[in-house]
C-alpha positions as semicolon CSV with decimal commas, in nm:
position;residue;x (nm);y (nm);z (nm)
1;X;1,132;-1,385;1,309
2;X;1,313;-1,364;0,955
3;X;0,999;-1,528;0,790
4;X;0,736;-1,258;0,963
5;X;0,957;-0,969;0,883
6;X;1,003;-1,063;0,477
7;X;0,610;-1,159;0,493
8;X;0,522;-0,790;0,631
9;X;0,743;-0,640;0,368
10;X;0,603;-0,834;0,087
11;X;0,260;-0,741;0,223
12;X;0,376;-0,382;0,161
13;X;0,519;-0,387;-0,123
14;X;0,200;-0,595;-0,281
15;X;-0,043;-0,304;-0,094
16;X;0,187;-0,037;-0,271
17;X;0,168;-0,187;-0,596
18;X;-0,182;-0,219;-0,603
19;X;-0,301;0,146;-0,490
20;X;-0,013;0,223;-0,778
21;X;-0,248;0,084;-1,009
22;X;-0,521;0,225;-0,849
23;X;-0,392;0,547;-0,886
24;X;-0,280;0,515;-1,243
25;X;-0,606;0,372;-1,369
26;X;-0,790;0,731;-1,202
27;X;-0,519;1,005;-1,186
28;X;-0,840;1,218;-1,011
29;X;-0,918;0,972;-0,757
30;X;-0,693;0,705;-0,701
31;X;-0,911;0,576;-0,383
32;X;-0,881;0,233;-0,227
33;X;-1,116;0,034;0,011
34;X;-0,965;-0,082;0,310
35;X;-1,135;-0,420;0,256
36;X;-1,028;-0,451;-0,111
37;X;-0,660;-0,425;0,023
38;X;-0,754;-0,685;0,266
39;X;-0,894;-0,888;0,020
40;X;-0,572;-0,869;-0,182
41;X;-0,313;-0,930;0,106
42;X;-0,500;-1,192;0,211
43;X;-0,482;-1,111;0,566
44;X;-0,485;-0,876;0,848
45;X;-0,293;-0,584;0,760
46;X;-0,346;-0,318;1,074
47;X;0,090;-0,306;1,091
48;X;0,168;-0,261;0,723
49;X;-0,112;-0,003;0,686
50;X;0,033;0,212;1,030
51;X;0,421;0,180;0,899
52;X;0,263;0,280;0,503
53;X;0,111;0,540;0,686
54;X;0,396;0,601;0,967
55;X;0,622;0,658;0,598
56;X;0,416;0,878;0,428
57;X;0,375;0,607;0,167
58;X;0,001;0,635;0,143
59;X;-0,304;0,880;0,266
60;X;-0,592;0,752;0,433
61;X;-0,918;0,896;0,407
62;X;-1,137;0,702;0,675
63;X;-1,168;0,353;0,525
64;X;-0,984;0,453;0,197
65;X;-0,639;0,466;0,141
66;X;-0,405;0,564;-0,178
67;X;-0,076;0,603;-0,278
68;X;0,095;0,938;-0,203
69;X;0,404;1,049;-0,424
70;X;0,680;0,893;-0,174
71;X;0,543;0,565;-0,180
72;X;0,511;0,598;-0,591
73;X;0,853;0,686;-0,580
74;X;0,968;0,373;-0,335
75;X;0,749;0,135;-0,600
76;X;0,951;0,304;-0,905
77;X;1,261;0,246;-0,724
78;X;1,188;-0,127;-0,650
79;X;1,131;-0,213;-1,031
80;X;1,456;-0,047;-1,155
């Protein structure tokens, strides 16, 4: 149980990170593809994307997603 619950958070945290970047690299826009996170995770990620959601951490537009200002301010947190 210890392993699945530190892979799910790391599977956050690395979905965070990169709709960070996303965001940074087009302040007006900021938009990620569902399957581009998937790509990146390198697996199903249905739960992380509900609790992101559940959190506030991200906005979803349909099949896009991206970084709201809680879950920049959780990923600014984590590197200090």
């Amino acid at each position: 149980m210890h392993k699945l619950i530190a892979e799910s958070r790391s599977i956050r945290v690395a979905l965070l990170k990169a709709l960070y970047l996303a965001l940074h690299a087009d302040p007006g826009q900021g938009w990620v593809w569902r399957r581009e996170l998937e790509r990146q995770a390198g697996s199903a990620i249905d739960f992380e994307l509900n609790y992101l959601s559940e959190r506030h951490y991200l906005q979803a537009d349909g099949p896009k997603y991206r970084i709201s200002a809680t879950g920049i301010d959780f990923i600014e947190q984590e590197n200090d």
